[in-house]
MIFI-658739 format. One record per residue (C-alpha): residue in three letters; x, y negated, z negated. Coordinates in steps of 0.25 Angstrom, whole numbers, padded with zeros to 4 digits, always signed. Layout:
! residues N
ALAXYZ...
This chain:
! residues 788
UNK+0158-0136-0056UNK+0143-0133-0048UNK+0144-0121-0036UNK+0141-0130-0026UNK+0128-0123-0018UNK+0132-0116-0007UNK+0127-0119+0007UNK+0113-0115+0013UNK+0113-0103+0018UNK+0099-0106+0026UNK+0104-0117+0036UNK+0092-0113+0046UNK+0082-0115+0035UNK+0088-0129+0030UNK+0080-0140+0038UNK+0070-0132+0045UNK+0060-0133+0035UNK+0057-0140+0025UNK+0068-0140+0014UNK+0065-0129+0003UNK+0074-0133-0008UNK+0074-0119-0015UNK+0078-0113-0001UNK+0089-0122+0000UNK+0096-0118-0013UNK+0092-0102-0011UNK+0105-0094-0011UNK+0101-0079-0009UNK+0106-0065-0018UNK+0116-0063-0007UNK+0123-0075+0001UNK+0120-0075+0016UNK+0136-0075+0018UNK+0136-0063+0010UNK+0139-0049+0016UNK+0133-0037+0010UNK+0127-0024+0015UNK+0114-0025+0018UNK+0105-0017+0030UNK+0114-0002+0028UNK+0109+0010+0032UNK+0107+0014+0016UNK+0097+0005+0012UNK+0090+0004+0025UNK+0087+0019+0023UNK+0084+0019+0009UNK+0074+0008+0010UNK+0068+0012+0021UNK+0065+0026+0014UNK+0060+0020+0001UNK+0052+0012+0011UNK+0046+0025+0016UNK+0045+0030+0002UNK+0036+0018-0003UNK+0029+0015+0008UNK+0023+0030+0008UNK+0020+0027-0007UNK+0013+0016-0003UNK+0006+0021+0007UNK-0001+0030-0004UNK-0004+0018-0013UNK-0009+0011-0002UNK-0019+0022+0000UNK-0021+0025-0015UNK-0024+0011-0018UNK-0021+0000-0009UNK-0010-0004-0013UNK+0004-0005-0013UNK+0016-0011-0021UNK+0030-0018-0017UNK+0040-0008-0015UNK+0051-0017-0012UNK+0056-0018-0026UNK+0055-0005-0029UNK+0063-0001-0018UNK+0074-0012-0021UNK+0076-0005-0035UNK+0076+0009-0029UNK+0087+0005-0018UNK+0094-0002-0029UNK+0095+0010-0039UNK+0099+0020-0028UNK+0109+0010-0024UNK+0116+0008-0035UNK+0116+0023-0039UNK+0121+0029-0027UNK+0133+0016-0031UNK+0135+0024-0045UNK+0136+0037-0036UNK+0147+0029-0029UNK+0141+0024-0018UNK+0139+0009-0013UNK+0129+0002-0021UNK+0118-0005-0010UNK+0121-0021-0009UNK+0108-0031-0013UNK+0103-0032+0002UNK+0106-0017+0006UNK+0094-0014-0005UNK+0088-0025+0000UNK+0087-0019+0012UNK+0082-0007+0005UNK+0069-0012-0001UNK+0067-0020+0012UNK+0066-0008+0019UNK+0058+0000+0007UNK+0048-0012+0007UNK+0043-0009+0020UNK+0036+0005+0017UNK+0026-0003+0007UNK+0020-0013+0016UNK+0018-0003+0027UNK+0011+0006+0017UNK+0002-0005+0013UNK-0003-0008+0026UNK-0003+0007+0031UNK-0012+0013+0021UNK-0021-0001+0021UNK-0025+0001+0036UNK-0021+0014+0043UNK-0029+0022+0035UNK-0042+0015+0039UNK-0040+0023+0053UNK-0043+0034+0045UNK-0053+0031+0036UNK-0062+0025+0049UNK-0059+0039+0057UNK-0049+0037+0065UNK-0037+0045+0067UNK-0024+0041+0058UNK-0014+0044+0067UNK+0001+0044+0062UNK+0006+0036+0077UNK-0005+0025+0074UNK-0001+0024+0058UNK+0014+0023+0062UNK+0011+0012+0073UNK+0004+0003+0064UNK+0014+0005+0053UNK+0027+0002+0061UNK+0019-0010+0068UNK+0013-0017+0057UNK+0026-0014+0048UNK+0037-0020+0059UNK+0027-0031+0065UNK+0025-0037+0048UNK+0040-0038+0049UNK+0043-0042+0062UNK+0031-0054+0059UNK+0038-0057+0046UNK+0054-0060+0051UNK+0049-0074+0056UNK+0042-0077+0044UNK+0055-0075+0037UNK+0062-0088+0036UNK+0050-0095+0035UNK+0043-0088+0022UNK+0054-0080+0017UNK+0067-0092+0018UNK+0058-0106+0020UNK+0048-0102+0009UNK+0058-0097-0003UNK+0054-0098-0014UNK+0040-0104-0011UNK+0036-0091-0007UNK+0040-0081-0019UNK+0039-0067-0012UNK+0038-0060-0027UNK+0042-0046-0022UNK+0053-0049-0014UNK+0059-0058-0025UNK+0057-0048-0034UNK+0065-0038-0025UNK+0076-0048-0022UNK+0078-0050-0039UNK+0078-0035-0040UNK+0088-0035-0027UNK+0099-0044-0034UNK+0096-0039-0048UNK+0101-0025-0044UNK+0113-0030-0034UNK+0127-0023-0033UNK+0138-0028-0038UNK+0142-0032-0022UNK+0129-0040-0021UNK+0131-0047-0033UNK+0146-0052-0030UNK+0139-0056-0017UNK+0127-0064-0023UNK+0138-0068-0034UNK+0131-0063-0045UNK+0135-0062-0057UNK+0139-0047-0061UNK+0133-0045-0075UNK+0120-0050-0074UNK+0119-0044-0059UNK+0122-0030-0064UNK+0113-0030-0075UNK+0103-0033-0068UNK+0107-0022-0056UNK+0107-0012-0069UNK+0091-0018-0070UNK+0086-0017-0057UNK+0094-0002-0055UNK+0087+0002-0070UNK+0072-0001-0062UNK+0077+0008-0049UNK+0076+0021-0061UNK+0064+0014-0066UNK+0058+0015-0052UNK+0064+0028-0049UNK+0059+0034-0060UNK+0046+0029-0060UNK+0045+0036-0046UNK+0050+0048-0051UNK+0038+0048-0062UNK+0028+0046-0052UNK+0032+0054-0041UNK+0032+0066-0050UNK+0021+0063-0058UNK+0011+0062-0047UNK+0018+0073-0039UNK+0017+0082-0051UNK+0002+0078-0050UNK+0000+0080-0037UNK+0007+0093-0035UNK+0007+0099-0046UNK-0008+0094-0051UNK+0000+0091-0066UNK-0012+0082-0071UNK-0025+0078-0065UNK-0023+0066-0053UNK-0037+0058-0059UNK-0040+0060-0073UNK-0055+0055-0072UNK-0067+0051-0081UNK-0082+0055-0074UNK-0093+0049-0082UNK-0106+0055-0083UNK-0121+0049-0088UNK-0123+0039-0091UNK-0110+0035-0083UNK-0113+0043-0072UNK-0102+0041-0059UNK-0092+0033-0068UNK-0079+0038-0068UNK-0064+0034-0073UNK-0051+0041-0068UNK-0036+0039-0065UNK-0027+0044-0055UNK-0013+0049-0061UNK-0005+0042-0052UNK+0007+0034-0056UNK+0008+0025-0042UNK-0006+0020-0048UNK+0000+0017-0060UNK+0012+0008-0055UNK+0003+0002-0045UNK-0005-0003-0058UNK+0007-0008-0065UNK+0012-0014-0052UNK+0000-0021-0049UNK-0002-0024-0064UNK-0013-0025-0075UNK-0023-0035-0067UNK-0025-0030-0054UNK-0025-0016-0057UNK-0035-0020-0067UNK-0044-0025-0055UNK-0042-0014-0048UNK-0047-0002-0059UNK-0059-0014-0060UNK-0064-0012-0047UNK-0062+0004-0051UNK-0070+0001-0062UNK-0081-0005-0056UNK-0081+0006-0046UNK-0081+0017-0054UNK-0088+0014-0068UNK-0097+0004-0061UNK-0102+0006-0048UNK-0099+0024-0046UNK-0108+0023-0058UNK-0119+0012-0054UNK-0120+0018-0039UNK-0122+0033-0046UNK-0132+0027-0057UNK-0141+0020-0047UNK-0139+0032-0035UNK-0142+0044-0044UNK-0157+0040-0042UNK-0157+0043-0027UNK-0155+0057-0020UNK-0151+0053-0008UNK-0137+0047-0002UNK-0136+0033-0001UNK-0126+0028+0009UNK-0116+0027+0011UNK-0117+0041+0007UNK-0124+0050+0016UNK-0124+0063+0008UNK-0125+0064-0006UNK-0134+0056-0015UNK-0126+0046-0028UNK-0131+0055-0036UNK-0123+0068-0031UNK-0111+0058-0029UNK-0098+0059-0037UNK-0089+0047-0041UNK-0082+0049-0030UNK-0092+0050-0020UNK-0097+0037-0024UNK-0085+0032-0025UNK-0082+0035-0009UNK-0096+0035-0004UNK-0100+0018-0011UNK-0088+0013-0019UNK-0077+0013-0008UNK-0087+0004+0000UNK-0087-0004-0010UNK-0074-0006-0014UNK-0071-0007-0001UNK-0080-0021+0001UNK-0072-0026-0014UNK-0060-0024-0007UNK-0062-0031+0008UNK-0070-0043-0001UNK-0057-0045-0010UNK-0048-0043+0002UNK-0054-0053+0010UNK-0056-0063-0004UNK-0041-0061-0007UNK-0038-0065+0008UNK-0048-0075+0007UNK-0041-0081-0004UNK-0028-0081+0001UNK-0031-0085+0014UNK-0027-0101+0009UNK-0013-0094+0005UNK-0012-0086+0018UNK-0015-0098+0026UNK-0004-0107+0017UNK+0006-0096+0020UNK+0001-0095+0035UNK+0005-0110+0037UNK+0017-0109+0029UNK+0022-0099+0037UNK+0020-0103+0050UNK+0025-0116+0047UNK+0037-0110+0040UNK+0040-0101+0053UNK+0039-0112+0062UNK+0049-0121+0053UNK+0058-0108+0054UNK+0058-0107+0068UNK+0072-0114+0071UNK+0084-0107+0064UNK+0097-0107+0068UNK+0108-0096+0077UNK+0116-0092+0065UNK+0108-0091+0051UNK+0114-0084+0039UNK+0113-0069+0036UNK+0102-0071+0026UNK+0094-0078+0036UNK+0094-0068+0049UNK+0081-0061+0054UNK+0079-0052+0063UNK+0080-0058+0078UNK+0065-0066+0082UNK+0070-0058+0096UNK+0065-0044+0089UNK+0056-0049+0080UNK+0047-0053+0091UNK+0050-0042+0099UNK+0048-0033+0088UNK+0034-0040+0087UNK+0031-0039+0103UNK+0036-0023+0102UNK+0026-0020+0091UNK+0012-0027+0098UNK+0015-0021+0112UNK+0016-0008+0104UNK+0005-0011+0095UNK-0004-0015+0107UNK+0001+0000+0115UNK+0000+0007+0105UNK-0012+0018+0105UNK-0013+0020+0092UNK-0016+0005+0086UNK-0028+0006+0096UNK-0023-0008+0101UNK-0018-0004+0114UNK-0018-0016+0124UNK-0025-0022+0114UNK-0021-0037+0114UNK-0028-0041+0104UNK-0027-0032+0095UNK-0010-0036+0096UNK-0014-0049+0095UNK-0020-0049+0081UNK-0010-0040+0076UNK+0000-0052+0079UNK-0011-0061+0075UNK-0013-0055+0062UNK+0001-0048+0059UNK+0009-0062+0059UNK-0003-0069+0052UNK-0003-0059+0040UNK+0013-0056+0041UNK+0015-0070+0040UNK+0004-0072+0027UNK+0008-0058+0020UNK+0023-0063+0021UNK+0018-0077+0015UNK+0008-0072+0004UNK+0020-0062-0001UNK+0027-0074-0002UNK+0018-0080-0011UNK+0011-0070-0019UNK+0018-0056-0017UNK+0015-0043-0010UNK+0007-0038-0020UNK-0003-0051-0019UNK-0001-0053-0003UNK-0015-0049+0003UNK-0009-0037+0014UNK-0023-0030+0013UNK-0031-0042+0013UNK-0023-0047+0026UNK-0026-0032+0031UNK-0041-0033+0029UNK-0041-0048+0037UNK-0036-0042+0047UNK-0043-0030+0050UNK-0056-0039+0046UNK-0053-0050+0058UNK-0047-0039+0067UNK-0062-0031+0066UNK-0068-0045+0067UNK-0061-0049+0079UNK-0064-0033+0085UNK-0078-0036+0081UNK-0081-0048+0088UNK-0074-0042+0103UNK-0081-0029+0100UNK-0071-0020+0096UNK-0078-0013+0088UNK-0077+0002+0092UNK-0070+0013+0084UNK-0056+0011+0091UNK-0056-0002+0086UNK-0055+0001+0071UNK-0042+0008+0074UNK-0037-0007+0081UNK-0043-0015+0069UNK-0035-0005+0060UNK-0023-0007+0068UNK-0022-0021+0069UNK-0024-0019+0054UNK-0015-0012+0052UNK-0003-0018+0057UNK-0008-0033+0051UNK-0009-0025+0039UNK+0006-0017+0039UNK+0013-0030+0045UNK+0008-0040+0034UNK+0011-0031+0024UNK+0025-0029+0029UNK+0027-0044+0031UNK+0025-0045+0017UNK+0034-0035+0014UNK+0047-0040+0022UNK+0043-0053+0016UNK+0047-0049+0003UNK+0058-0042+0008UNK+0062-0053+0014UNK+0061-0061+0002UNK+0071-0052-0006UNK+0080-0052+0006UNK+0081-0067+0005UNK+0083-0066-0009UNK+0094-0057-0009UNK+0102-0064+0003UNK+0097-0053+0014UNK+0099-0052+0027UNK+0084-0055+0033UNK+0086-0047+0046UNK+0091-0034+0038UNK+0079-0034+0031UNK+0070-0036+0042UNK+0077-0024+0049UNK+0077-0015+0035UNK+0061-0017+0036UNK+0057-0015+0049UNK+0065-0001+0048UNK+0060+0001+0036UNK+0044-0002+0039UNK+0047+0007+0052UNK+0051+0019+0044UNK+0040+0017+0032UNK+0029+0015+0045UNK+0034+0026+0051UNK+0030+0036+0040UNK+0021+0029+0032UNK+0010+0034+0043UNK+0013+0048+0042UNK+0013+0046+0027UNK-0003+0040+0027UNK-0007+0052+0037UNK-0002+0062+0027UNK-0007+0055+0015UNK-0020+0058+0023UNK-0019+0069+0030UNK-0016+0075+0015UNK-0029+0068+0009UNK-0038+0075+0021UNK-0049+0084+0018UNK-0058+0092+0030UNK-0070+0091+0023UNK-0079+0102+0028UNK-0094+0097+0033UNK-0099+0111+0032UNK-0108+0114+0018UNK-0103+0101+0013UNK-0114+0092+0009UNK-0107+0079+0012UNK-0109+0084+0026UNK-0123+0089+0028UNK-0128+0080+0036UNK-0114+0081+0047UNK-0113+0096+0046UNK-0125+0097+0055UNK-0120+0086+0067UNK-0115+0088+0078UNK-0105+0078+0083UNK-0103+0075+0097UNK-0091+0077+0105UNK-0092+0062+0110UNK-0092+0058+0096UNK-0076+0067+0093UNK-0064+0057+0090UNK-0054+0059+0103UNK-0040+0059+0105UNK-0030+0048+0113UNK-0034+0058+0127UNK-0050+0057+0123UNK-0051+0071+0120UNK-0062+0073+0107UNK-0050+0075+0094UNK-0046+0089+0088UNK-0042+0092+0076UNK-0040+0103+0065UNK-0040+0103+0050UNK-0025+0095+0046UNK-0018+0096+0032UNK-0022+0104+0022UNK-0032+0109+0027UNK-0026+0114+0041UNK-0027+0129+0038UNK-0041+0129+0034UNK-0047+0128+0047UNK-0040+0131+0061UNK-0052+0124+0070UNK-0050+0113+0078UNK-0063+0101+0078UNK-0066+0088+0084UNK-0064+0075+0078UNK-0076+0067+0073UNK-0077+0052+0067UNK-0089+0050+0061UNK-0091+0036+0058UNK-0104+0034+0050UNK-0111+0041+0038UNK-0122+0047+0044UNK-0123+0060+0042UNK-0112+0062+0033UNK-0098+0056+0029UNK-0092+0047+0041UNK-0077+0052+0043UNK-0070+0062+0051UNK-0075+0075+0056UNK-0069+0087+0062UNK-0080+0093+0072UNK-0082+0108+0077UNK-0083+0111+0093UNK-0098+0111+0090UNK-0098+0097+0085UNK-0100+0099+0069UNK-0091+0091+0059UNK-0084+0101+0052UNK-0074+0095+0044UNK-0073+0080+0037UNK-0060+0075+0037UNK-0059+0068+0025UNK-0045+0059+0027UNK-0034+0058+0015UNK-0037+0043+0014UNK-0051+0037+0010UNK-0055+0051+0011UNK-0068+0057+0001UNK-0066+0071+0000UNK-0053+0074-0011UNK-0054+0090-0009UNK-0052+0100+0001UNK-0062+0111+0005UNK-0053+0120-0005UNK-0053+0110-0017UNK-0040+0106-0015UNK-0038+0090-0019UNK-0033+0080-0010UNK-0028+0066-0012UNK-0035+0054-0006UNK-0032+0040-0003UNK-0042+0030-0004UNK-0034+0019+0005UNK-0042+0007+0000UNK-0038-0002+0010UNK-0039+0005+0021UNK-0052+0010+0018UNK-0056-0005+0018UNK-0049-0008+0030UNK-0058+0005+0037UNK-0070-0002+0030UNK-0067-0017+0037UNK-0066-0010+0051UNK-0077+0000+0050UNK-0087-0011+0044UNK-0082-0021+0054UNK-0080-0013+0067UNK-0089-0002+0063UNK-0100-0008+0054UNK-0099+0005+0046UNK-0100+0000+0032UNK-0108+0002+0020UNK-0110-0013+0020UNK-0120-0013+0006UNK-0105-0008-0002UNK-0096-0013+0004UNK-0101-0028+0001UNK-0105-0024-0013UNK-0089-0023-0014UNK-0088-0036-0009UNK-0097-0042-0018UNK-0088-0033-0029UNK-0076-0044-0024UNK-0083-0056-0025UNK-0088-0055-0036UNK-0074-0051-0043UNK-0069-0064-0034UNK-0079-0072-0042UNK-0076-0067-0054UNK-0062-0073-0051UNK-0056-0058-0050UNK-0048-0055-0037UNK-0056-0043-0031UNK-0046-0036-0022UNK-0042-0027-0034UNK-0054-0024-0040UNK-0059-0021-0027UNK-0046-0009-0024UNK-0053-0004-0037UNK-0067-0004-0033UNK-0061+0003-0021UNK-0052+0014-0029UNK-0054+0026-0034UNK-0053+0022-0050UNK-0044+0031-0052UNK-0034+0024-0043UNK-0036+0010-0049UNK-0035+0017-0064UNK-0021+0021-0065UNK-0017+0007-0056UNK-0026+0000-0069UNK-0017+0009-0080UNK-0003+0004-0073UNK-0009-0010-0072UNK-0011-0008-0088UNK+0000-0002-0092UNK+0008-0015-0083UNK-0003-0024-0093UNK+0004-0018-0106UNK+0018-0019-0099UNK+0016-0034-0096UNK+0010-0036-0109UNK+0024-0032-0117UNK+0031-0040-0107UNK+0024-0052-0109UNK+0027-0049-0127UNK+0040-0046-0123UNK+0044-0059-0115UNK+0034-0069-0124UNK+0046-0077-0129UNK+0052-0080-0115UNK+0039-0089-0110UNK+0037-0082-0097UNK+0028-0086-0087UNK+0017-0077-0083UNK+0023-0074-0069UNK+0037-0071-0077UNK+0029-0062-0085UNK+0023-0055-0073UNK+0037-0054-0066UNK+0043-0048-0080UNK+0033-0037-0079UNK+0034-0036-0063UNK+0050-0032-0066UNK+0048-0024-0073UNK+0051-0007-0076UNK+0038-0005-0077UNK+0035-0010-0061UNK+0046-0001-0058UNK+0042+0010-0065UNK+0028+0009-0057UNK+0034+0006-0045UNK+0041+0020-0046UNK+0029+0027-0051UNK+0021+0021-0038UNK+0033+0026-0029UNK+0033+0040-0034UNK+0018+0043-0036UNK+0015+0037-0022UNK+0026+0045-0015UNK+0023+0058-0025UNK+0008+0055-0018UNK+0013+0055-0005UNK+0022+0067-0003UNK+0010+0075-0012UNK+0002+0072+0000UNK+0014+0077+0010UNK+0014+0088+0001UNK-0002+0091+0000UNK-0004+0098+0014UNK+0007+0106+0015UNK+0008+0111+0001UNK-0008+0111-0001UNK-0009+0128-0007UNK+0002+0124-0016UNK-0004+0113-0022UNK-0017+0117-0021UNK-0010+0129-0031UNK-0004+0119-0041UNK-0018+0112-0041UNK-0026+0125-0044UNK-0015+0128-0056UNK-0018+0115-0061UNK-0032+0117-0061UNK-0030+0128-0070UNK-0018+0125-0079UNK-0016+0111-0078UNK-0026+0104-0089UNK-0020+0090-0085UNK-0023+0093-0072UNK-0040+0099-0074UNK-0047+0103-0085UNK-0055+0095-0096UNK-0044+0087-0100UNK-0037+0084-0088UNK-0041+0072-0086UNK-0037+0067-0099UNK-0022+0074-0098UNK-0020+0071-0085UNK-0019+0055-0091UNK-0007+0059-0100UNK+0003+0059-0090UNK-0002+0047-0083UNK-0003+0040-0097UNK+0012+0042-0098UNK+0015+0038-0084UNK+0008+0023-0092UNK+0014+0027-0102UNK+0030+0028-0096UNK+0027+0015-0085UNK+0022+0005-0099UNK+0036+0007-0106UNK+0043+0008-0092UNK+0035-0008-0093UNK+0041-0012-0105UNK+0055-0006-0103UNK+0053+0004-0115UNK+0060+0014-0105UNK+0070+0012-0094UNK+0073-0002-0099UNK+0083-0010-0090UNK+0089-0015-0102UNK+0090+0000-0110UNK+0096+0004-0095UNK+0108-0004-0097
């Protein structure tokens, strides 16, 4: 006899909108008459600290290359294997909506990251201070208005739209979520038990495999960094008749799971544009400048001739790569902007359908109260708007295109995740839009002096935090509905959770380049010829809140090196010498350069100590938008011959964007990003040979080799060499004689690390990190199968 179907569990949903006949017969994971544990202390910590742990790895990606990956997946698998654990050690075992809660909360850091380290470092890069109060405002705003903004939209995308809107991450998660559920969730769900376990056996096999791959890379590139074991970029400089081509890799595995994550195609575009910039255009702007002697702007010191790789590289190709990336940004939201006003419609159509619900609604279907979401929103503009930091103080307009702007962008980001993914949602395009119409709109009212750069960026800013968020709790939201969550737990296990990963993600990015800095002396140093012999005026020092001129001494490393105290100095142009910031004596002479940690040029101390930079692609380009804009400080003649770069790749029928991060890049960033993206290619090879007979579909295919070991294996070597990064540059200051001692030892004894062969040596272990992540791929080793 047939189970009858049990009744609807969405009675407010039935006959407001037009009948959806696969919402009607949807039953989730978990029953909303079920009662099981859910929004505990336990998880709610646990994934609020992961959420701190990978928000602060990526935050370094983000600077290193522009990027992110999902974390919410990962951190499922890592709640799920420390759960069921600590249940073997006799403990409870979490319930399939307590872990839920836990990479609710864990996803938050990520999103955050991504719209941190794409705008706040522009501050910095156009000279003005990056203060920790003004980093943590914009953090905590942008992150809890994107999830405030996004609770009203849930019913209509997230309910109204299932299964016409995919949300591939967050189905993924909730698939991962009921694989791995306990045996109290499962007689809740009625599931049957054998299947159920072994599949729990699966998903608690891939938490080793990730926690293992986060061991490997947190130690391999901490051993690096530390210990100096091998040499950080193996390189390749050619000479005539290849004079200023070059090759090299850096010997970092998060590049090499970012590569295998992404996969073989776009990482293949992205060591394209390095390519092009490296063996191409280094080469062709040395070939044709050797014949002059004197500097050709941008740069104002040094002729081509007397120019390394990297000189070249700072001084012509970042310009350029800069203009490939703003003309594909803008061509990618060019072409969506037919799908961004399909999903704008449908939203706001959706909402208003949505608007009447009814006193008493299941557990599955209860928000947070519209009583503190709108007073939430109201709390976070009047704070935004008295604020001094945001430099939109009283400012009503400034508040008003963040509203403008927020809800346009959170309603678009939560839509276009719907449909595409987080991976292919346009975050960083939406980001450049604004800042664009924001400089357009200052622009035409006249707001166009320096302190207006720092608004632009604001308002940026916390667009940029909050879209990113709302696509973010829009997959969390997904899973949640998937699983038979409880909405309004979620919603308050990510507001904490984005409060405690904004909280410390802006102390994290100030360190990050507080660690990078370098005071560059002026005196004797040709770079600086032509400055040495100014004198600045004292009307031209920056000043602090009272409008007293700014004092400062040396900071970080270099603290003890020089007790004096000097003046601050922006200088904004290139005449003369380098633009950027000076510390000035009482007599008016630039002494020092301070060369930041992020987009900076100079890689050494005075005392040939190494530092590491960040190149901050994004941001850089977000600097260039307002300065070129607001400032008119451009060197126009590259920047458009970037954009020509896109459009003719666009023509060609390739997406630009990219190829245009690569053209950006240093090579040796995008190189092991293309070796992951390879060794994915040879994966995805044997597992199409593997599964010939079963006449799967491509996108089958695709979501066989997006499950499997080797993903998580990449995901923990991006977790562990992103972390082991940023407690190495917690560690450079404080520890600098002592690792200065290991480097010095290595210089000497180490042959992997200098001497002729280092460069080929240091490559071994690398090549076994490929080596380890290919039969990882093809489940060669740590099989789920050979685990049970």
């Amino acid at each position: 006899m047939p189970t009858p179907n049990p009744p609807n569990e969405f009675p407010d949903i039935v006959g407001i909108v037009p009948a959806n006949p696969v919402l009607a017969r949807f039953r989730p994971f978990i029953p909303a008459a079920a009662r099981l544990r859910e929004l505990t202390p336990v998880p709610l910590i646990l994934g609020t600290a992961l959420g701190m742990i990978f928000g602060a790895s990526s935050l370094y990606l983000v600077l290193k290359v522009g990027l992110t990956v999902s974390a919410s997946i990962p951190v499922a698998v890592i709640a799920i294997t420390i759960f069921r654990l600590l249940s073997k050690l006799g403990l409870r075992d979490a319930t399939i909506l307590e872990n839920n809660i836990v990479q609710t909360a864990g996803s938050a850091g990520e999103s955050i990251a991504f719209g941190l380290g794409v705008t706040m470092p522009s501050i910095m890069i156009l000279g003005f201070d990056l203060e920790v109060t003004r980093v943590m405002l914009v953090a905590v705003l942008g992150g809890l208005l994107g999830i405030l903004m996004m609770i009203p939209l849930r019913r209509a995308l997230i309910v109204q739209q299932h299964c016409f809107l995919k949300y591939p991450e967050g189905t993924a998660c909730a698939e991962v979520l009921k694989a791995a559920a306990s045996p109290e969730s499962r007689d809740a769900a009625h599931a049957g038990d054998a299947v159920a376990r072994a599949a729990a056996d699966e998903a608690v096999s891939g938490g080793k495999i990730i926690i293992g791959g986060f061991a490997i890379g947190f130690i391999y590139y901490g051993l690096g960094q530390i210990f100096k074991i091998m040499k950080e970029v193996p390189e390749k400089i050619f000479g005539k008749p290849f004079d200023g081509a070059s090759i090299s890799l850096e010997n970092n595995p998060a590049l090499l799971g970012v590569g295998y994550i992404i996969g073989p195609r776009i990482s293949a575009l992205m060591m394209g544009g390095g390519v092009l910039s490296y063996l191409v255009l280094i080469p062709a702007i040395k070939y044709f400048g050797s014949a002059g002697s004197l500097p050709l702007a941008p740069e104002t010191t040094h002729s081509i001739g007397d120019m390394s790789v990297e000189q070249i590289q700072k001084r012509y190709i970042l310009y350029i790569g800069a203009g490939a990336v703003a003309a594909a940004g803008i061509i990618s939201l060019f072409r969506s902007l037919p799908l961004i006003w399909h999903g704008l419609k449908g939203g706001l159509a959706d909402l208003r359908r949505s608007g009447a619900t009814q006193a008493e609604v299941p557990r599955t279907e209860r928000d947070l109260s519209m009583k503190w979401v709108l007073g939430g929103i109201v709390a976070l503009l009047i704070v935004i708007m008295i604020a001094p930091q945001l430099n939109l103080r009283f400012n009503l307009l400034g508040a008003l295109l963040i509203v403008a702007f927020g809800f346009l962008f959170v309603l678009v980001s939560s839509r276009l995740t719907g449909e595409v993914g987080s991976s292919s949602c346009p975050t960083s395009g939406m980001t450049i839009a604004t800042v664009l119409l924001t400089c357009l709109v200052f622009l035409l009212i006249g707001w166009t002096a320096p302190p207006y750069f720092v608004t632009a960026l604001s308002i940026g800013g916390i667009v940029c935090i909050a879209s990113s968020n709302g696509g973010t709790i829009s997959q969390d939201l997904k899973t949640g509905f998937l699983v038979g969550s409880t909405p309004s737990a979620q919603q308050i296990a990510i507001l904490i959770g984005t409060l405690a990963s904004a909280l410390i993600l802006g102390p994290i990015l100030l360190k990050l380049n507080q660690s990078g800095t370098v005071y560059v002396p002026v005196a004797g140093n040709a770079d600086f010829a032509a400055i040495s012999s100014t004198h600045v005026s004292p009307a031209d020092y920056l000043k602090d809140d009272s409008g007293q001129p700014k004092r400062e001494h040396l900071a970080g490393a270099q603290a003890g090196t020089d007790p004096a105290e000097y003046f601050v100095y922006h200088k904004t142009d290139a005449e003369n010498g380098p633009a950027g910031r000076y510390l000035v004596n009482s007599e008016g002479v630039p002494v020092y350069l301070t060369d930041p940690g992020i987009n900076g040029v100079y890689d050494k101390r005075p005392d040939g100590s190494s530092v590491q930079k960040f190149t901050a692609p994004k941001a850089t380009l977000v600097s260039y938008i307002i300065k070129g804009i607001l400032g008119g400080q451009l060197p126009w003649g590259l920047v458009l011959l970037g954009v020509f770069i896109a459009i003719v790749l666009e023509l060609c029928g390739v997406s630009a964007l990219a190829f245009a991060v690569g053209v950006y890049l240093p090579i040796s960033t995008s190189a092991p990003v293309f070796v992951g993206g390879m060794v994915r290619w040879l994966v995805d090879r044997y597992t199409r040979s593997k599964h010939a007979g079963a006449a799967l579909s491509d996108d089958q295919l695709i979501a066989e080799g997006d499950k499997s070991n080797g993903v998580l294996l990449s995901s923990g070597y991006i977790a562990g060499g992103t972390l082991a990064g940023v407690l190495f540059a917690f560690m450079a200051i404080p520890w600098k004689e002592r690792l200065d001692a290991f480097q010095k030892w290595a210089e000497t004894h180490n042959p992997f690390f200098d001497g002729p062969y280092s460069d080929v040596l240091s490559m071994i272990p690398f090549a076994a990190l490929c080596v380890l992540l290919y039969l990882v791929g093809r489940e060669v080793w740590f099989s789920p199968k050979r685990s049970r």
